[in-house]
PyMOL Python script that loads the backbone (N, CA, C, O; Angstrom):
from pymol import cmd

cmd.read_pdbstr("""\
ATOM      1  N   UNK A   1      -3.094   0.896  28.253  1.00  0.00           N
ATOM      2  CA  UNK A   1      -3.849   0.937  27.017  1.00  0.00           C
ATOM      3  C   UNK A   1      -2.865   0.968  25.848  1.00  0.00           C
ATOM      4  O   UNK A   1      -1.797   1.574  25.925  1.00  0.00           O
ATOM      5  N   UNK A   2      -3.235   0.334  24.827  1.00  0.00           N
ATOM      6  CA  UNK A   2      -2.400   0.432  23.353  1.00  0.00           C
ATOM      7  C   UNK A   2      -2.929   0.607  22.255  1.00  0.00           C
ATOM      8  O   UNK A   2      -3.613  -0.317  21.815  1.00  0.00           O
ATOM      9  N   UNK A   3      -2.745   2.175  21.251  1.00  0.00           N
ATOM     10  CA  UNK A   3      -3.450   2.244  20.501  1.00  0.00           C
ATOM     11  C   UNK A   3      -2.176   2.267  19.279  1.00  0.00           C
ATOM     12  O   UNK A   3      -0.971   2.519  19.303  1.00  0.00           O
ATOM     13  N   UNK A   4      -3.239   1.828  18.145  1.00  0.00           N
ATOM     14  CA  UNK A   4      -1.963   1.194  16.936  1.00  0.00           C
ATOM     15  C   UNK A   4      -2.646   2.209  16.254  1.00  0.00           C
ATOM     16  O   UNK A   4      -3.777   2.665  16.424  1.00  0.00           O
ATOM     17  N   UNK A   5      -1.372   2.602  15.101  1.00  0.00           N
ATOM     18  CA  UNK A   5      -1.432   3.694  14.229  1.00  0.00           C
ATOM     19  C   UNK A   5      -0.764   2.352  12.759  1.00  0.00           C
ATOM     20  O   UNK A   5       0.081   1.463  12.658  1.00  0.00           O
ATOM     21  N   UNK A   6      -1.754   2.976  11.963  1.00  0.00           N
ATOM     22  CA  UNK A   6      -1.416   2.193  10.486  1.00  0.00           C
ATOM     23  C   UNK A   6      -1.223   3.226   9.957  1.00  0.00           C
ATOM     24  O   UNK A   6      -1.780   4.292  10.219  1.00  0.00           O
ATOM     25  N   UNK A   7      -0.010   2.921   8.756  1.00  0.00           N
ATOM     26  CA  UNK A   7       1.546   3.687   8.645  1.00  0.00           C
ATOM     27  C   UNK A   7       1.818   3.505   7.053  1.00  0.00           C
ATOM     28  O   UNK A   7       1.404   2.597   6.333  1.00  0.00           O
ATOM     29  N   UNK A   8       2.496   4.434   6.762  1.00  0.00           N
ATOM     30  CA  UNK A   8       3.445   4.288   5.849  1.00  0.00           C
ATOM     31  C   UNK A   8       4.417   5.087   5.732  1.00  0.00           C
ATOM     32  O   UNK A   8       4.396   6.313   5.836  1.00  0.00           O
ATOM     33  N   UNK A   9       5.466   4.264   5.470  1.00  0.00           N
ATOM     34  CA  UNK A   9       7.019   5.225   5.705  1.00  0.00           C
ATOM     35  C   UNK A   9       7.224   6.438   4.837  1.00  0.00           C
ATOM     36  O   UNK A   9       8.034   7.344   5.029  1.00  0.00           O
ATOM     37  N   UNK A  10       6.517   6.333   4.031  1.00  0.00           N
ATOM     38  CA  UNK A  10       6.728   7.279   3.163  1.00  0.00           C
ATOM     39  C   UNK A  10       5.856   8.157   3.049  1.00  0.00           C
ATOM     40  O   UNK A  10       6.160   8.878   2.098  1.00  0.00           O
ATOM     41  N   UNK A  11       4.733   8.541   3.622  1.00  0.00           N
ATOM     42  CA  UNK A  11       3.590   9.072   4.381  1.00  0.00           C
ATOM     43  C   UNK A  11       4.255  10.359   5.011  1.00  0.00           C
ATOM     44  O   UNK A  11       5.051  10.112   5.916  1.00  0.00           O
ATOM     45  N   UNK A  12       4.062  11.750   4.678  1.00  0.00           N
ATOM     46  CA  UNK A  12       4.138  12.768   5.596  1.00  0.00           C
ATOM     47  C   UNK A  12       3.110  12.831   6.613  1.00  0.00           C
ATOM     48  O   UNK A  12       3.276  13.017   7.818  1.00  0.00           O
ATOM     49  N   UNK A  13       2.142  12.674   6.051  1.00  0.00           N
ATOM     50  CA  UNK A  13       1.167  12.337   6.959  1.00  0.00           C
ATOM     51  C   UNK A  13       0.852  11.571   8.237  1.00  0.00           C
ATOM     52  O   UNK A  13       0.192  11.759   9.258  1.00  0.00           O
ATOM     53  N   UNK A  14       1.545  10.721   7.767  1.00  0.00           N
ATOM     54  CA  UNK A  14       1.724   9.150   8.490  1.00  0.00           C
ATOM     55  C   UNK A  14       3.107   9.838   9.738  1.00  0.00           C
ATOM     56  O   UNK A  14       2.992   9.506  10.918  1.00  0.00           O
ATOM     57  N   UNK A  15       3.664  10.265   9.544  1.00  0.00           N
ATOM     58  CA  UNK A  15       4.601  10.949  10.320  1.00  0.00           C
ATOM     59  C   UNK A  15       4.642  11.939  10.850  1.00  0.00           C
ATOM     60  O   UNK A  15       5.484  12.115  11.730  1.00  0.00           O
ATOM     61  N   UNK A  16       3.870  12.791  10.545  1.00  0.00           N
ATOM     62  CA  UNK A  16       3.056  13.904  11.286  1.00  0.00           C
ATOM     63  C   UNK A  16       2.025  13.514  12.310  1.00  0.00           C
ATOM     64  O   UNK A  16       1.810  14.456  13.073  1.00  0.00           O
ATOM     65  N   UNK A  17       1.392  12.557  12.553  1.00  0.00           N
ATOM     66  CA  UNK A  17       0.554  12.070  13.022  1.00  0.00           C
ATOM     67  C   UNK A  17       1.378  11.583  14.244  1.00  0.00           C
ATOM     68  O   UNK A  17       1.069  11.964  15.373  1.00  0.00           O
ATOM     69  N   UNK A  18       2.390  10.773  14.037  1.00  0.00           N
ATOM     70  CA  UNK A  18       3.157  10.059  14.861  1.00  0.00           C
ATOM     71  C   UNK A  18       3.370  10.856  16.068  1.00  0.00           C
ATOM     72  O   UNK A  18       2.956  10.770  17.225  1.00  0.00           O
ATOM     73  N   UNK A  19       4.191  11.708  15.405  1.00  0.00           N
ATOM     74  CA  UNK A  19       4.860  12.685  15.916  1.00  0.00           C
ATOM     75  C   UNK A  19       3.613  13.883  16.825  1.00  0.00           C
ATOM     76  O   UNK A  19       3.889  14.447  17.884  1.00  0.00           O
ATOM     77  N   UNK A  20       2.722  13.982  16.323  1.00  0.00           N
ATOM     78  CA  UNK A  20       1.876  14.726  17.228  1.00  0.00           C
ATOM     79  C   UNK A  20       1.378  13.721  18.025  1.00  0.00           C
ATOM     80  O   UNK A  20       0.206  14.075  18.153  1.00  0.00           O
ATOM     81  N   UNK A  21       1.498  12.766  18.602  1.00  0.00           N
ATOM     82  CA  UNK A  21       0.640  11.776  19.417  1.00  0.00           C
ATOM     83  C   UNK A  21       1.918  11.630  20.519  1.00  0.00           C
ATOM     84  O   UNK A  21       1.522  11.030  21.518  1.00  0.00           O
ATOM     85  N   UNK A  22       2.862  11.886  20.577  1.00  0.00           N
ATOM     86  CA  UNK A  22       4.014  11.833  21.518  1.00  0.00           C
ATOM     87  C   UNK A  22       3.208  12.836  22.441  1.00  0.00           C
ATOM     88  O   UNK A  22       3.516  12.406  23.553  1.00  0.00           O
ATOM     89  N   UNK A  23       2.733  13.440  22.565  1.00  0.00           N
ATOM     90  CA  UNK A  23       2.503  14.939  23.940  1.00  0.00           C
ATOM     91  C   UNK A  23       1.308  13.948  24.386  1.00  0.00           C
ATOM     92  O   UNK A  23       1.413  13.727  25.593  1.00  0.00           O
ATOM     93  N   UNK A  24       0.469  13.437  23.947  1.00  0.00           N
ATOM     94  CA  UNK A  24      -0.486  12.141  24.386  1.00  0.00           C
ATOM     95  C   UNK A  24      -0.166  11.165  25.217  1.00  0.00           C
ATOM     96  O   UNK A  24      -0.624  10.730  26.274  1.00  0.00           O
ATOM     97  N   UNK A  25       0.949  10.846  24.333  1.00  0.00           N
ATOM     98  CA  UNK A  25       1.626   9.762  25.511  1.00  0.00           C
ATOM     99  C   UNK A  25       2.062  10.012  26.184  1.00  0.00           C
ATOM    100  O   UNK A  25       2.151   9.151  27.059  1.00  0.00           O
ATOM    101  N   UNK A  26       2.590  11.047  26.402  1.00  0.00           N
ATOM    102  CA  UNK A  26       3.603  11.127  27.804  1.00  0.00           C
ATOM    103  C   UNK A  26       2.186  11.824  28.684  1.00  0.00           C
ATOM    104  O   UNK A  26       2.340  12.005  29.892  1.00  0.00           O
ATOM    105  N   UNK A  27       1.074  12.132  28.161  1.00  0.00           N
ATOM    106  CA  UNK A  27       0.447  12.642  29.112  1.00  0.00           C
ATOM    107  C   UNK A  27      -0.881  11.632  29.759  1.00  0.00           C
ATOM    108  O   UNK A  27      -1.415  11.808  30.854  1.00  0.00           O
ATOM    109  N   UNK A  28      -1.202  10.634  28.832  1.00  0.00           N
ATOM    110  CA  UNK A  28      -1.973   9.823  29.354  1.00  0.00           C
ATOM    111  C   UNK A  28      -1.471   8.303  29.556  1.00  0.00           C
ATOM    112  O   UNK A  28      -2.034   7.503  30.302  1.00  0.00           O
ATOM    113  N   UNK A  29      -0.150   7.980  28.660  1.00  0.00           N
ATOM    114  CA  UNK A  29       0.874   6.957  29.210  1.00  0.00           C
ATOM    115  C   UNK A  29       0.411   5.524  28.655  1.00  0.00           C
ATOM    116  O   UNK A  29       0.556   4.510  29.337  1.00  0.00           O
ATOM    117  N   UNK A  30      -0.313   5.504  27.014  1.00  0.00           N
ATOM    118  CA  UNK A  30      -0.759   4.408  26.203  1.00  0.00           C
ATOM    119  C   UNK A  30       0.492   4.206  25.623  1.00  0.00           C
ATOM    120  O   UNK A  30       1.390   5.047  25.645  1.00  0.00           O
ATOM    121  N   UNK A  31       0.575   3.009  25.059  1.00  0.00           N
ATOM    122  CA  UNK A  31       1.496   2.474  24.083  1.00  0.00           C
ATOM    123  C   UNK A  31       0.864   2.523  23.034  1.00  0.00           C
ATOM    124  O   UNK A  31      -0.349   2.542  22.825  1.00  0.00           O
ATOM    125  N   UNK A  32       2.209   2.554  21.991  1.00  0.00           N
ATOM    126  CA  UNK A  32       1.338   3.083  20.653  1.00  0.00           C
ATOM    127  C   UNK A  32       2.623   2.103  19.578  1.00  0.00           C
ATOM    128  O   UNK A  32       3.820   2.135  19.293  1.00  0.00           O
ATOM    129  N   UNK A  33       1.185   1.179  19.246  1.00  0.00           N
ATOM    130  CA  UNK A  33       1.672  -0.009  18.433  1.00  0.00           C
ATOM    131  C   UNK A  33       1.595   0.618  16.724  1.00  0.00           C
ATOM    132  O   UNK A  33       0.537   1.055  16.272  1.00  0.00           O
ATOM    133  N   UNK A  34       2.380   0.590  16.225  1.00  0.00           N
ATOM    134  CA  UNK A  34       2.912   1.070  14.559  1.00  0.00           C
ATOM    135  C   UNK A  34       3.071  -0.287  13.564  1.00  0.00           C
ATOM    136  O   UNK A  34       3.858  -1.206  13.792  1.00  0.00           O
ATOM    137  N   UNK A  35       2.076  -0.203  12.315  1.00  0.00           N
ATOM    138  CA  UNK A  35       2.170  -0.988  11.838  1.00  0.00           C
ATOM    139  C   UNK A  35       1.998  -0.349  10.085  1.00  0.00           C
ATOM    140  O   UNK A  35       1.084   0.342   9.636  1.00  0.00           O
ATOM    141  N   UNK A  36       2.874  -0.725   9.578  1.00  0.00           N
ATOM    142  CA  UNK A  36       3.097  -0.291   7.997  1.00  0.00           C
ATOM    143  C   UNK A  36       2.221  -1.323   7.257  1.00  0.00           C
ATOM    144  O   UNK A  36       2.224  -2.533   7.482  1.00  0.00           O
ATOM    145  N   UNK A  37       1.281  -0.511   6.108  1.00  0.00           N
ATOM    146  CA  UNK A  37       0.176  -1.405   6.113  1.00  0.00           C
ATOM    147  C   UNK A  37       0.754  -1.621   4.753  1.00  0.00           C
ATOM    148  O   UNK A  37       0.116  -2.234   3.896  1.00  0.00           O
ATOM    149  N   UNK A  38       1.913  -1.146   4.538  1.00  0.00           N
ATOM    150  CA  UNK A  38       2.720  -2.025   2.783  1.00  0.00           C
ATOM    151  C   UNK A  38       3.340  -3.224   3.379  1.00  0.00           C
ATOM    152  O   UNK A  38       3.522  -4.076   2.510  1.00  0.00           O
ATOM    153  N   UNK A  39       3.735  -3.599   4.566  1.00  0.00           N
ATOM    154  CA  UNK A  39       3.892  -4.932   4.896  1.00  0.00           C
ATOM    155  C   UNK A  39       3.214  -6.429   5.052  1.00  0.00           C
ATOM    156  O   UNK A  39       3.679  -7.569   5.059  1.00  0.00           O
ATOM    157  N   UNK A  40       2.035  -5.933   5.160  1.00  0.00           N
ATOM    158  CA  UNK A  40       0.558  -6.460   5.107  1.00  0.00           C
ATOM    159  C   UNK A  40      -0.284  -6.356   4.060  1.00  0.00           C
ATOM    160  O   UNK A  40      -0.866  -5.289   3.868  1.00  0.00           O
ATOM    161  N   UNK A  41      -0.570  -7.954   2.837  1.00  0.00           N
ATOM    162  CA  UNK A  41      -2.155  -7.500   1.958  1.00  0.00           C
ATOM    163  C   UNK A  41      -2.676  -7.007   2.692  1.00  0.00           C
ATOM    164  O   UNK A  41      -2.792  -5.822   3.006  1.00  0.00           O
ATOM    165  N   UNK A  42      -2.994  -7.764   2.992  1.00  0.00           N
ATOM    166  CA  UNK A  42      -4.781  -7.401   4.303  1.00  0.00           C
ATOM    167  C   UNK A  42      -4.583  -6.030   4.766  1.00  0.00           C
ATOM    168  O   UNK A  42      -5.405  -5.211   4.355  1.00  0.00           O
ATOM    169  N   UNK A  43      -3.889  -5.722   5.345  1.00  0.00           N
ATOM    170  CA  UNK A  43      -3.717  -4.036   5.730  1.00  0.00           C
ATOM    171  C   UNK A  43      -3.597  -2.977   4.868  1.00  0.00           C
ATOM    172  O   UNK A  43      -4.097  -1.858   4.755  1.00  0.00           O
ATOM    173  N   UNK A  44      -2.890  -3.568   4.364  1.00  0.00           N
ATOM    174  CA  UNK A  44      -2.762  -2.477   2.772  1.00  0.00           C
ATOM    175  C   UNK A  44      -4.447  -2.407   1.723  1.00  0.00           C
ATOM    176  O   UNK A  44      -4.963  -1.445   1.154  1.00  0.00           O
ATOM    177  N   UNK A  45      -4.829  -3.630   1.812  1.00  0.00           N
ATOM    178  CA  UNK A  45      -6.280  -3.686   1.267  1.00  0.00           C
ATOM    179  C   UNK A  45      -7.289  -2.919   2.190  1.00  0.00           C
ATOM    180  O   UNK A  45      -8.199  -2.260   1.687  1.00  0.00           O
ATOM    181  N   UNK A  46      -7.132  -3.004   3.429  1.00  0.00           N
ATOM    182  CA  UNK A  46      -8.147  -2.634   4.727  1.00  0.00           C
ATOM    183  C   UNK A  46      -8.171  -1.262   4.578  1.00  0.00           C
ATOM    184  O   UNK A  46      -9.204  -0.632   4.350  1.00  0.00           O
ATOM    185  N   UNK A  47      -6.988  -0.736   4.707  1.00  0.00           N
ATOM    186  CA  UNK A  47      -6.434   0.690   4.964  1.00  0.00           C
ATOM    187  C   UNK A  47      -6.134   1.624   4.047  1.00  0.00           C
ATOM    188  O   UNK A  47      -6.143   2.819   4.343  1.00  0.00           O
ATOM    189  N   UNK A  48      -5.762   1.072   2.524  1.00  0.00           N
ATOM    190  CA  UNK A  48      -4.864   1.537   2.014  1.00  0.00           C
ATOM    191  C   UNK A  48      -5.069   2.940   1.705  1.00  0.00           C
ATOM    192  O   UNK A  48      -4.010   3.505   1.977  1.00  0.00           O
ATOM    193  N   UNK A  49      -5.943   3.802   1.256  1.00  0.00           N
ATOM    194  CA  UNK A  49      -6.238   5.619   1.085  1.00  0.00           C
ATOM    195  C   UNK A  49      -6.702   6.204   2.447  1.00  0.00           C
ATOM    196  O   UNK A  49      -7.082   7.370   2.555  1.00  0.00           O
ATOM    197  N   UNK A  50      -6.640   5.213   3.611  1.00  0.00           N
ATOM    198  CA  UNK A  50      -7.461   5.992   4.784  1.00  0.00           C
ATOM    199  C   UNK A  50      -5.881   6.178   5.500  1.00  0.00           C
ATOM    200  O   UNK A  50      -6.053   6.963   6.432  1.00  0.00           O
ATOM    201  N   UNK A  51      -4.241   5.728   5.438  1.00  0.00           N
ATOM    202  CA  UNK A  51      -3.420   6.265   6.649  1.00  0.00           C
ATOM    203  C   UNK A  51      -3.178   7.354   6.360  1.00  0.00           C
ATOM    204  O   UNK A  51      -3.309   7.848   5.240  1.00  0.00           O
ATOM    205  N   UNK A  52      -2.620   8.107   7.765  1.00  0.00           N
ATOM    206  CA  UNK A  52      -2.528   7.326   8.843  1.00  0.00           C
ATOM    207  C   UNK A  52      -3.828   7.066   9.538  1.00  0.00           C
ATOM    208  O   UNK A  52      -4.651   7.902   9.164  1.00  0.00           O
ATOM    209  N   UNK A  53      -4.274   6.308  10.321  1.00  0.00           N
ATOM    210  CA  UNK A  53      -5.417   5.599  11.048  1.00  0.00           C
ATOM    211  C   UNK A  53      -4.968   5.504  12.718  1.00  0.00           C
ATOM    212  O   UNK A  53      -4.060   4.833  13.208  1.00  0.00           O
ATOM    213  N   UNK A  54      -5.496   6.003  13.088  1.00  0.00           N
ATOM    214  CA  UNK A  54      -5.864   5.688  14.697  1.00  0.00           C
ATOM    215  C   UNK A  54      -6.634   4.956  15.603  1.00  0.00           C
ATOM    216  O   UNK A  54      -7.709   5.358  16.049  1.00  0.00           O
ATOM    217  N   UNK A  55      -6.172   4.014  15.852  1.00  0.00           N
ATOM    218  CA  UNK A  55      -7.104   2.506  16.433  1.00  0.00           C
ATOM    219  C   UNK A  55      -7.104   1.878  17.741  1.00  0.00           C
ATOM    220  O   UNK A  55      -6.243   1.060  18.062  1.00  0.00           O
ATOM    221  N   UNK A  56      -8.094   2.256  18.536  1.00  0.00           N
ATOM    222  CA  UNK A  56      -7.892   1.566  19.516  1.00  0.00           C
ATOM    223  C   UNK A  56      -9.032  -0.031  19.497  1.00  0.00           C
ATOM    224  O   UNK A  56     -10.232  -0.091  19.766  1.00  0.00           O
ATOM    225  N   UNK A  57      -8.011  -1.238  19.045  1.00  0.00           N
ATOM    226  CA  UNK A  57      -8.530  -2.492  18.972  1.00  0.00           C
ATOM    227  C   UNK A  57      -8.884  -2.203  17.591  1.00  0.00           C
ATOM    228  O   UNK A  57      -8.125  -1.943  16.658  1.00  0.00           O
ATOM    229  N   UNK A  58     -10.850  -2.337  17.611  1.00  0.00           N
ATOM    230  CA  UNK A  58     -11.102  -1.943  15.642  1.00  0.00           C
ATOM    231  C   UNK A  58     -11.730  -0.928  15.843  1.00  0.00           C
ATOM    232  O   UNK A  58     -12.422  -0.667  14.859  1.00  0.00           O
ATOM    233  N   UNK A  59     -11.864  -0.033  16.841  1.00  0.00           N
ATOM    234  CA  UNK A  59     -12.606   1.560  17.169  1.00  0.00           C
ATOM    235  C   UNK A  59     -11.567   2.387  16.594  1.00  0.00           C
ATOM    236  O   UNK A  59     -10.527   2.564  17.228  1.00  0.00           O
ATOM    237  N   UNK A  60     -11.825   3.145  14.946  1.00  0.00           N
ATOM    238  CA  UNK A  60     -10.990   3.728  14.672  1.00  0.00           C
ATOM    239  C   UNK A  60     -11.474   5.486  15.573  1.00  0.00           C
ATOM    240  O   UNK A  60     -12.528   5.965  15.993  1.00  0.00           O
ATOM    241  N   UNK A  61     -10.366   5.842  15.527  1.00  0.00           N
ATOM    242  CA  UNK A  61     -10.254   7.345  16.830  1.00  0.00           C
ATOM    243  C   UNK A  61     -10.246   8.450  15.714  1.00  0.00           C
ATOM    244  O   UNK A  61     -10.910   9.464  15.932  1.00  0.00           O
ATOM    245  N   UNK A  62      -9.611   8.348  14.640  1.00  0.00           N
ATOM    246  CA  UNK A  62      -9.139   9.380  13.682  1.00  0.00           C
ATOM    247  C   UNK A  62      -8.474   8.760  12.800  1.00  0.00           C
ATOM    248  O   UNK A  62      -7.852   7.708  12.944  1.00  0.00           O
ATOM    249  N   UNK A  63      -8.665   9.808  11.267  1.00  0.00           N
ATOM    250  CA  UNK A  63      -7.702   8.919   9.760  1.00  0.00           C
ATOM    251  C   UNK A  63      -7.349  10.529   9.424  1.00  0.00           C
ATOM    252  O   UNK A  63      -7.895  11.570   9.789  1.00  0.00           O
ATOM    253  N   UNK A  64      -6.116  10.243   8.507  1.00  0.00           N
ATOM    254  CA  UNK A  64      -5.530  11.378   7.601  1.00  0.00           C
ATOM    255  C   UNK A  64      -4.872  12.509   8.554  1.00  0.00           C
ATOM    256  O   UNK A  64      -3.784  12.891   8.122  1.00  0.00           O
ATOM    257  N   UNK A  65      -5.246  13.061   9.625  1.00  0.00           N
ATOM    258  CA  UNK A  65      -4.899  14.087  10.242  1.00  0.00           C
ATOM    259  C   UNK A  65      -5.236  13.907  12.033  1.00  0.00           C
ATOM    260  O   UNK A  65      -6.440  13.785  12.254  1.00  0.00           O
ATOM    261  N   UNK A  66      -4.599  13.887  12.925  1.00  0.00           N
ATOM    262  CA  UNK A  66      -4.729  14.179  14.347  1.00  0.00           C
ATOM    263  C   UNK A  66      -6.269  14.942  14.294  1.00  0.00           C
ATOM    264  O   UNK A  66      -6.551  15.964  13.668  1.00  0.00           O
ATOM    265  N   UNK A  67      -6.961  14.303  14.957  1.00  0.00           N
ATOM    266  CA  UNK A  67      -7.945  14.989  15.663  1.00  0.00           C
ATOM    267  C   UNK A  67      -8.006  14.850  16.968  1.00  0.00           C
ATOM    268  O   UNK A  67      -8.696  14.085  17.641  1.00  0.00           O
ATOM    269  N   UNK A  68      -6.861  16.033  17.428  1.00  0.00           N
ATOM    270  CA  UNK A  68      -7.035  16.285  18.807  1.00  0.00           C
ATOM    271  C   UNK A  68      -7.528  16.442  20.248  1.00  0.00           C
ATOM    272  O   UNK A  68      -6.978  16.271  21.336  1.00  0.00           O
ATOM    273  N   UNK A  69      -9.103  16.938  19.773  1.00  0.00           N
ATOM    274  CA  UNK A  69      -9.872  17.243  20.672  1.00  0.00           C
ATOM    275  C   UNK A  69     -10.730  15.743  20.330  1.00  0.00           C
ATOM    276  O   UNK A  69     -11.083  15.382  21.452  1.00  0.00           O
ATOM    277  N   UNK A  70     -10.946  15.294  19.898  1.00  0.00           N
ATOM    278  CA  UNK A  70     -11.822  14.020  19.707  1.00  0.00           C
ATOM    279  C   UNK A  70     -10.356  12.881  20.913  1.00  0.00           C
ATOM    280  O   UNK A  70     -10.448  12.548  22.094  1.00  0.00           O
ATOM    281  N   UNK A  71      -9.369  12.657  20.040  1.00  0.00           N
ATOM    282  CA  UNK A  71      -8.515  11.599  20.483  1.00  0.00           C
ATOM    283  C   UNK A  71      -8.393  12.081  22.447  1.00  0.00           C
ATOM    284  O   UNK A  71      -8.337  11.122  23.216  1.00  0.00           O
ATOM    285  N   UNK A  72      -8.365  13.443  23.033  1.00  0.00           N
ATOM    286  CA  UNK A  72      -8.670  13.917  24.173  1.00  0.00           C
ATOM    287  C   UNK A  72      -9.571  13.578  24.984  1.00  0.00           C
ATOM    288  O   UNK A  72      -9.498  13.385  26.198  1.00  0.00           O
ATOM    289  N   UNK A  73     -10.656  13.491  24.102  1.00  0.00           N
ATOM    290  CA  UNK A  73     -11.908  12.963  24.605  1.00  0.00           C
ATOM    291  C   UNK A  73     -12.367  11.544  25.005  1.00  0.00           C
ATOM    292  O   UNK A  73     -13.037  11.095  25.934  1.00  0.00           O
ATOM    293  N   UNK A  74     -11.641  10.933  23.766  1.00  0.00           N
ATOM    294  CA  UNK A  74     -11.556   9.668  24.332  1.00  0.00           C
ATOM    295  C   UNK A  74     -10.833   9.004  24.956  1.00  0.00           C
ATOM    296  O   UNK A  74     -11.285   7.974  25.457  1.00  0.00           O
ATOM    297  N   UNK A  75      -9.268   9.410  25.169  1.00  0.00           N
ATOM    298  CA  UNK A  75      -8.665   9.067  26.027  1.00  0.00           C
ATOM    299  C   UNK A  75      -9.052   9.127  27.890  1.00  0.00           C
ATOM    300  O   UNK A  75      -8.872   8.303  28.786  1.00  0.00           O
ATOM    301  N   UNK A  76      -9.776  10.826  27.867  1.00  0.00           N
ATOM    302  CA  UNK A  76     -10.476  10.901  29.344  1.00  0.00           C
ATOM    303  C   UNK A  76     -11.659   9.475  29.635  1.00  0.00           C
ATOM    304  O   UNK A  76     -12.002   8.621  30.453  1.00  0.00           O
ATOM    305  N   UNK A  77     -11.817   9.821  28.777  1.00  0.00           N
ATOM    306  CA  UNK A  77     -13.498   8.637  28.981  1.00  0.00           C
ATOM    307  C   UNK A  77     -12.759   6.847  29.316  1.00  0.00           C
ATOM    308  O   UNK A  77     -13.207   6.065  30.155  1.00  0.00           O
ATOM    309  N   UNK A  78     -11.759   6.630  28.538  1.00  0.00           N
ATOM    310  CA  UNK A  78     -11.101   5.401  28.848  1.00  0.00           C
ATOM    311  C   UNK A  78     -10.361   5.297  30.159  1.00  0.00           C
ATOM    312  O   UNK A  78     -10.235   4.233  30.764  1.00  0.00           O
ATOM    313  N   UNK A  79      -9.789   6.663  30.641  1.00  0.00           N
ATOM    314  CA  UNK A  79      -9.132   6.819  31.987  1.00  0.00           C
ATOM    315  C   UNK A  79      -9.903   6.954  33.062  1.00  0.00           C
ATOM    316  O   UNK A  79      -9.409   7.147  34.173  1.00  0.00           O
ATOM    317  N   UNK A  80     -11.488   6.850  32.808  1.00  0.00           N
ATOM    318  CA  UNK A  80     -12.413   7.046  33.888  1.00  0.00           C
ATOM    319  C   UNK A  80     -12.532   5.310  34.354  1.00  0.00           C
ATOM    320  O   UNK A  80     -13.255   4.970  35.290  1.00  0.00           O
TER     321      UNK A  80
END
""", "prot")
cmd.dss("prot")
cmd.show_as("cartoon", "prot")
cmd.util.cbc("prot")
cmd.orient("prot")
C-alpha cells in the first residue's frame, strides 16, 4: 500500500506529521509517497491551507495534525 502526504518544507506541521507516521510504517509496512504542494499549481491550489494531508489515492485519512486512532483504523480495515 502507498499513502502520499502533501507537504511543505517549511511546514512544522508538515514535519511533525512525517515524522509521527514512521511507527506506522514500520508497523503496517505502506510506502509513503511525499509531495511538496509549492512544487505543483494544481497542488498548491488543491491543498494549499489544508497540509499536511494524508491520502490514500483521493481518500483523504487526516489534514493539519496525525489522527492516530482514525489512520489505525484504517490501516486494519485495508490489512483485512
Amino acid at each position: 500500500m502507498k499513502l502520499t502526504l502533501m507537504f511543505r518544507e517549511y511546514c512544522s506541521l508538515c514535519h511533525a506529521m512525517r515524522d509521527a507516521l514512521r511507527p506506522f510504517q514500520d508497523e503496517f509496512g505502506f510506502e509513503l509517497e511525499i509531495f511538496d504542494v509549492d512544487d505543483d499549481p494544481l497542488l498548491e491550489t488543491r491543498y494549499n491551507e489544508l497540509v499536511p494531508v494524508l491520502l490514500d489515492g483521493e481518500t483523504e485519512i487526516c489534514h493539519w495534525h496525525l489522527d492516530a486512532q482514525k489512520l489505525r483504523a484504517y490501516l486494519m480495515r485495508k490489512a483485512v
